[in-house]
C-alpha positions as CSV (number, residue, x, y, z in Angstrom):
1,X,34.8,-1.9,30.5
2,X,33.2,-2.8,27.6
3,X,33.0,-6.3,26.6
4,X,33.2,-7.4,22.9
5,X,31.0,-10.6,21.7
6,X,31.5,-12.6,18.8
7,X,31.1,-16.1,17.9
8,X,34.0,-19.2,17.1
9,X,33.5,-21.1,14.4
10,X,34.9,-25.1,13.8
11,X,32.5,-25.1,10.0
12,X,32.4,-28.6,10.2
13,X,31.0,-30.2,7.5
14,X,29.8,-34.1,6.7
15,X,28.2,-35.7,3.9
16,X,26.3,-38.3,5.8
17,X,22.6,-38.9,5.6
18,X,20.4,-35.7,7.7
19,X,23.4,-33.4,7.5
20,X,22.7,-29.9,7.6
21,X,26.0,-28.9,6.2
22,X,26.9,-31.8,4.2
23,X,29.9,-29.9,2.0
24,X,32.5,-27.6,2.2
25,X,30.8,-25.1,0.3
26,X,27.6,-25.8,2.6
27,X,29.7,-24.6,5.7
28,X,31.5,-21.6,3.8
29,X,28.4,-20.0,2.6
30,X,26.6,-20.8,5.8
31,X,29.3,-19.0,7.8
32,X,28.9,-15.7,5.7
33,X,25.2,-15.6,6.3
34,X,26.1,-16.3,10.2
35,X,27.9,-13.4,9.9
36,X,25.4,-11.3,8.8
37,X,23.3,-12.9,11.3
38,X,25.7,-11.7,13.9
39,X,25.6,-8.1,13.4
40,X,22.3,-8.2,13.1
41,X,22.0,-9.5,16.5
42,X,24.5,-6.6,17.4
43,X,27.5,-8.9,17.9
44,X,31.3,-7.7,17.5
45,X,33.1,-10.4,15.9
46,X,33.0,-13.5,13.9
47,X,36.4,-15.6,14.1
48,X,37.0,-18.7,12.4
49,X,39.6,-22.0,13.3
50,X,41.6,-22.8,11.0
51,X,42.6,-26.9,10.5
52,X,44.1,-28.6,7.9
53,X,43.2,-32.3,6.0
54,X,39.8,-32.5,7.8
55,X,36.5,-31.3,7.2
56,X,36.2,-27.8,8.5
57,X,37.3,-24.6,8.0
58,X,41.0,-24.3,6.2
59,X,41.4,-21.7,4.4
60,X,40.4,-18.0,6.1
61,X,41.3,-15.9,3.7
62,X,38.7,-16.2,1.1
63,X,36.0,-16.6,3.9
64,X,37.0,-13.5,5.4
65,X,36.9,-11.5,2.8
66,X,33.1,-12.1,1.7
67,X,32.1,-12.2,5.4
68,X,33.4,-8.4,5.4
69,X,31.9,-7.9,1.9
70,X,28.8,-8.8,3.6
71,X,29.0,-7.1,6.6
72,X,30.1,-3.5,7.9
73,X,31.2,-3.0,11.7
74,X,32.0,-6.7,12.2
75,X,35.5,-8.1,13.5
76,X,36.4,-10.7,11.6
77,X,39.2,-13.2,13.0
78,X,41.2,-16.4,13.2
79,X,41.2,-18.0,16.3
80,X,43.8,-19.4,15.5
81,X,46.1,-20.0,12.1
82,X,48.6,-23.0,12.8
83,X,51.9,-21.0,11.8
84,X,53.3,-24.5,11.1
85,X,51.4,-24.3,8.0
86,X,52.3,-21.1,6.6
87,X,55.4,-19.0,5.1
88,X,55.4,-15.7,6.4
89,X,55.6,-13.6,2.8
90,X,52.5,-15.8,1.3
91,X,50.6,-15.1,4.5
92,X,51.4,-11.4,4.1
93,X,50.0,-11.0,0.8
94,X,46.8,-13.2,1.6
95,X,45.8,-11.5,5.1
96,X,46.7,-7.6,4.1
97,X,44.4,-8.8,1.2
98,X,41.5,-9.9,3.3
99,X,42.5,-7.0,5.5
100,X,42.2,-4.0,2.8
101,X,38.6,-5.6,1.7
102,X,37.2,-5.2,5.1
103,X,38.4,-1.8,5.5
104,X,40.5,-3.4,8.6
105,X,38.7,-5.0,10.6
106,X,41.0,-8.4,10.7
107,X,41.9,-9.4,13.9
108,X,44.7,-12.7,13.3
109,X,44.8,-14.8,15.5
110,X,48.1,-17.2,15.1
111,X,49.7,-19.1,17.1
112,X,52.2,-23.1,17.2
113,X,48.3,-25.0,16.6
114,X,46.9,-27.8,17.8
115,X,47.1,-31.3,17.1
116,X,46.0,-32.2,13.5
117,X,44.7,-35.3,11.8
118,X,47.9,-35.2,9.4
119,X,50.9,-36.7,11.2
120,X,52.9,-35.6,7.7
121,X,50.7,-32.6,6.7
122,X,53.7,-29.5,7.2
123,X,56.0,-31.8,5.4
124,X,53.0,-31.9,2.3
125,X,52.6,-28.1,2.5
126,X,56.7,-28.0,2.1
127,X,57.2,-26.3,5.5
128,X,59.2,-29.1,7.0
129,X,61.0,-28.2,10.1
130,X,64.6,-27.8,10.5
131,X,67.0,-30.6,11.7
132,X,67.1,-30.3,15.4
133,X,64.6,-27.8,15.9
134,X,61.4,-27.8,17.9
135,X,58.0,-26.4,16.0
136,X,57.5,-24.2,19.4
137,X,60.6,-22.2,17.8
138,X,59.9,-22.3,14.4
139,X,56.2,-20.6,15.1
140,X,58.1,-18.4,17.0
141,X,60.6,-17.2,14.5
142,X,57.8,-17.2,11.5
143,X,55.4,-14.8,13.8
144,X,58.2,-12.5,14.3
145,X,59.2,-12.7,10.4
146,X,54.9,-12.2,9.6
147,X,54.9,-9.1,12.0
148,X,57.8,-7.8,10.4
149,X,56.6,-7.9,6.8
150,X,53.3,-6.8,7.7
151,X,54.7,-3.3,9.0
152,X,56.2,-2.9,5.9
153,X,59.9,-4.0,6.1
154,X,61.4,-4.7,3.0
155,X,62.1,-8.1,2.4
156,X,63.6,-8.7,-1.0
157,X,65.7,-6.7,-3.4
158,X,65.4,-4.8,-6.3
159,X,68.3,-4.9,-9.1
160,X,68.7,-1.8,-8.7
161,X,69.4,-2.1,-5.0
162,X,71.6,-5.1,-5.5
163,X,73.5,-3.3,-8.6
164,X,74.2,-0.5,-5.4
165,X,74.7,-2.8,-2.5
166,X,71.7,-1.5,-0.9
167,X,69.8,-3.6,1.6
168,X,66.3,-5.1,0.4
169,X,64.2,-2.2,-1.1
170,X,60.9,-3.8,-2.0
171,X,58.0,-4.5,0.6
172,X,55.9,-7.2,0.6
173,X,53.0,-5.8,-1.3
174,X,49.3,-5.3,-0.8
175,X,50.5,-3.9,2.2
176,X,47.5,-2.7,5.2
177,X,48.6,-0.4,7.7
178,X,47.6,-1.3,11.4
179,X,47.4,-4.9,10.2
180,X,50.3,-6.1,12.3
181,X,49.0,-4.2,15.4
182,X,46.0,-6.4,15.5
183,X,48.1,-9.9,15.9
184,X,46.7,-12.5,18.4
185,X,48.6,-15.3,19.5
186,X,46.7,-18.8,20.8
187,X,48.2,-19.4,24.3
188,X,47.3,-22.9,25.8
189,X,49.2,-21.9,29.2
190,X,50.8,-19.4,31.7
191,X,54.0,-19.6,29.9
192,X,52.8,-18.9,26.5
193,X,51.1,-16.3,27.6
194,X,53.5,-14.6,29.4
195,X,56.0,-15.0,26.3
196,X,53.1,-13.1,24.1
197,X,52.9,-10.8,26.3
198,X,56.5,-10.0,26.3
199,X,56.3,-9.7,22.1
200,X,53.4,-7.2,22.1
201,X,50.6,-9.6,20.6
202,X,46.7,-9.7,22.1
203,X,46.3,-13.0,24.3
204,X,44.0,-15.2,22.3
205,X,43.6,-17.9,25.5
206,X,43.1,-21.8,24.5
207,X,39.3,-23.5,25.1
208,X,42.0,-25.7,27.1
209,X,44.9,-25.2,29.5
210,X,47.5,-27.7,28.9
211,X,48.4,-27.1,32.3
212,X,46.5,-28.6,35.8
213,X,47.0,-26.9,39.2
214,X,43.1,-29.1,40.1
215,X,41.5,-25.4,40.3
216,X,38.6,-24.9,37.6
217,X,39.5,-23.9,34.3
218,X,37.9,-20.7,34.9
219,X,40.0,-19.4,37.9
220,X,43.3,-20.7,36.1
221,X,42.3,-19.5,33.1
222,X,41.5,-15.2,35.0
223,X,44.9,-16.2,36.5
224,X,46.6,-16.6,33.2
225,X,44.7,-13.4,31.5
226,X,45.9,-11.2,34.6
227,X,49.7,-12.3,34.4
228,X,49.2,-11.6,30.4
229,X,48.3,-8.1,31.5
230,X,50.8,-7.3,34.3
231,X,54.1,-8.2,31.9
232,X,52.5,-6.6,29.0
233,X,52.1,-3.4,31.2
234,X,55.6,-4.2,32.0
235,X,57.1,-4.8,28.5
236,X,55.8,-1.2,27.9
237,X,53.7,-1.9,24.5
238,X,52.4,1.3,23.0
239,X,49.2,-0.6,21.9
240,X,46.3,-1.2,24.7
241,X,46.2,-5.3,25.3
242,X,43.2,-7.2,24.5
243,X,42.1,-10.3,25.3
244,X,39.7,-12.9,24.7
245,X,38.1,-16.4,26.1
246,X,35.6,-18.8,24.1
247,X,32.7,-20.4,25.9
248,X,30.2,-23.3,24.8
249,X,26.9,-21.4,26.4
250,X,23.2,-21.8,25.0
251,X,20.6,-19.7,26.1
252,X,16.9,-21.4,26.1
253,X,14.6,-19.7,24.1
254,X,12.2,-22.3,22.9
255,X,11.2,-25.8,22.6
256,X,13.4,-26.3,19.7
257,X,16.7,-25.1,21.4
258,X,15.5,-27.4,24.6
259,X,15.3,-30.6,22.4
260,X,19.0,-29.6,21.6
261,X,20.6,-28.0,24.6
262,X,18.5,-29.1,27.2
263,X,20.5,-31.7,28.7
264,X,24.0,-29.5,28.0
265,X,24.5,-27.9,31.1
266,X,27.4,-29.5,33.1
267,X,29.1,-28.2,36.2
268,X,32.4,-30.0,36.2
269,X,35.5,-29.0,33.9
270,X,36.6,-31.6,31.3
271,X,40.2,-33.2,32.2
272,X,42.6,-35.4,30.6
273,X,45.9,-35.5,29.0
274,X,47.0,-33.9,25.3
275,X,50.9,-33.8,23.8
276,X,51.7,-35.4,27.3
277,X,50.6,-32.5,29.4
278,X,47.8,-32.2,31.9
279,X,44.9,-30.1,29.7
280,X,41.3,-28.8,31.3
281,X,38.7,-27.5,29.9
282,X,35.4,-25.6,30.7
283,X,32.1,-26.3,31.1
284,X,29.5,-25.9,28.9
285,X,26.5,-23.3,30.0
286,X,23.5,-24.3,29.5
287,X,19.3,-23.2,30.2
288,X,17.3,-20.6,30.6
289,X,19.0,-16.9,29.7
290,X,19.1,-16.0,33.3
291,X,21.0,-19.4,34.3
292,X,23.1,-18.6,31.8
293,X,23.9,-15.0,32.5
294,X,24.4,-16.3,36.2
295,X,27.2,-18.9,35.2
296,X,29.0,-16.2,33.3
297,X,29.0,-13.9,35.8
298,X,30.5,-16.1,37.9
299,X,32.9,-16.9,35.4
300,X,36.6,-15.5,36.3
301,X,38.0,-15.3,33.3
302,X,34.8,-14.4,31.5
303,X,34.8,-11.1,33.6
304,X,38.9,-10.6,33.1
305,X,38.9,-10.8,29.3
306,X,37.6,-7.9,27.1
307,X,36.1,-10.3,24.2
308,X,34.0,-13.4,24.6
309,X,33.5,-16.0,21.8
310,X,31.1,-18.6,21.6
311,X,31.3,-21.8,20.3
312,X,28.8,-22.5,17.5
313,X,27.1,-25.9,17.1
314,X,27.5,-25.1,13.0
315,X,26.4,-28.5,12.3
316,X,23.2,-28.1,13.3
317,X,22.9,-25.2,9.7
318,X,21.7,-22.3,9.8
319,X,18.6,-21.6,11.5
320,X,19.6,-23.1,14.6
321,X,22.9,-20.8,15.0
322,X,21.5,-17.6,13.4
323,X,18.8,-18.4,16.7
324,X,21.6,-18.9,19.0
325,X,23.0,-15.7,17.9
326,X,20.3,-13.7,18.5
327,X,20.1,-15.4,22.0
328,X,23.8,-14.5,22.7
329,X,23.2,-10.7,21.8
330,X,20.0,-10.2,24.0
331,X,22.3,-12.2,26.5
332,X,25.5,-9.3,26.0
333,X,22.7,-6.8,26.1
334,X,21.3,-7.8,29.4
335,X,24.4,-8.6,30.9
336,X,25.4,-4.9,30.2
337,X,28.6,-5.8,28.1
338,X,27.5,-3.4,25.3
339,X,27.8,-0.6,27.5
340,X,30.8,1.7,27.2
């Protein structure tokens, strides 16, 4: 099987003496060159978070766009777009845009989101949710809405069609075929998962498990990607299932890239608590490329998944990640995951 790599970008940003990316615009044109950088290095894709009333990345769309104006083969996604920040019509427009520029290569990645620093900020975007209702079901109900004006559905009415009594005659409009085929949805846990399976979306699996059974993140993590894959199989979805896992790994090339990943390496998972649920993470890989290569290998869900992102450091600029890049290709190479 062959495996796809691309890289997952936060884009902070901080204005603060020795910054490297010290404003938004900094981190946005950085993140186009890295994109260039990463087909050059003969990566697949280049996916983006998406987080609201901080200092990273917030708005895709835009970004997107003149990463694939830049760039030719590469997959550009969103990993992942916190659907309680969005109306489903408005999204339409703006990702079938960013879609039709890149000649389709948008892969959307969407999903309920994770915590964010605003405790008010749906209420500020006007999304405010519905008296009695939870935001699990609202995500829910606004992904099936986005999928359904995405194929095309109409979704208003002409006056002509009201003058007749017609149903709603007028689509959502740019429209991109295949667009809605290429949905992801952020799963932080076996259920999720399952449930995405059971709707026909790709399994976009959390950095984090809010979930805890004291195995490593890794082995719960091939768990979840394999029961993805059985009750999609078993929903009997016409479109093959993909899948994907992000790792924090950093291949040694130089003296440079020991200063800063030298001491990264770490064998145990990171555990805790978030939204009142048990959460674990992975470890971060760390050393020479053949250390590396030997942790992911060993890596469960790493060898499950068909697409592997990695984490970029993007506040250490340019240079650093466009090296890390390179690193991660020869890495893919070696490792034989560009093989078909």
């Amino acid at each position: 099987m062959r495996t796809r790599v691309g890289f997952l970008s936060f884009g902070h940003y901080r204005d603060v003496p020795g910054s490297r990316v010290p404003t938004a615009g900094d981190s946005l044109r950085m993140h186009v060159d890295l994109a260039v950088a990463a087909e050059e290095s003969g990566l697949d894709g280049a996916w983006v978070r998406v987080h609201h009333f901080d200092q990273s990345l917030a708005a895709p769309y835009p970004l997107l766009a003149a990463m694939g104006a830049r760039t030719t083969t590469l997959e550009l996604g969103t990993g992942v777009i916190d659907l309680r920040y969005e109306q489903p019509l408005a999204m339409t427009e703006l990702a079938s845009a960013a879609d039709l520029l890149t000649n389709g290569r948008l892969q959307l990645g969407i999903s309920r989101g994770s915590p964010e620093r605003a405790i008010d900020g749906q209420e500020r975007f006007g999304l405010r949710l519905g008296e009695g209702g939870s935001w699990s079901e609202e995500t829910r109900s606004r992904a099936a809405h986005l999928r359904r004006a995405l194929r095309g559905e109409p979704q208003a009415s002409s006056a002509l069609a009201v003058q007749l009594g017609q149903a709603p005659d007028l689509r959502v409009e740019p429209h991109s075929p295949g667009l809605a085929e290429r949905l992801w949805w952020g799963a932080g846990n076996h259920t999720s998962g399952l449930w995405a399976a059971e709707q026909g979306y790709h399994l976009l699996s959390s950095t984090l498990l809010l979930q805890d059974d004291g195995r490593p993140f890794h082995v719960q993590q091939a768990e979840q990607v394999r029961a993805y894959r059985s009750a999609y199989a078993a929903a009997g979805h016409a479109p093959a299932p993909r899948t994907a896992v992000t790792r924090s790994a950093f291949p040694i090339a130089n003296d440079d890239d020991r200063r800063y990943f030298g001491l990264a390496d770490q064998r145990a998972d990171g555990v805790g608590r978030l939204d009142g649920s048990a959460a674990r993470s992975g470890p971060t890989y760390a050393g020479d490329p053949e250390h590396v290569a030997r942790r992911l290998l060993a890596d469960e869900a790493v060898q499950e998944a068909d697409t592997v992102l990695f984490a970029l450091p993007s506040q250490l600029g340019y240079e650093v990640n466009a090296r890390l890049l390179a690193s991660l290709g020869e890495l893919a190479r070696a490792l034989g995951w560009h093989e078909d």
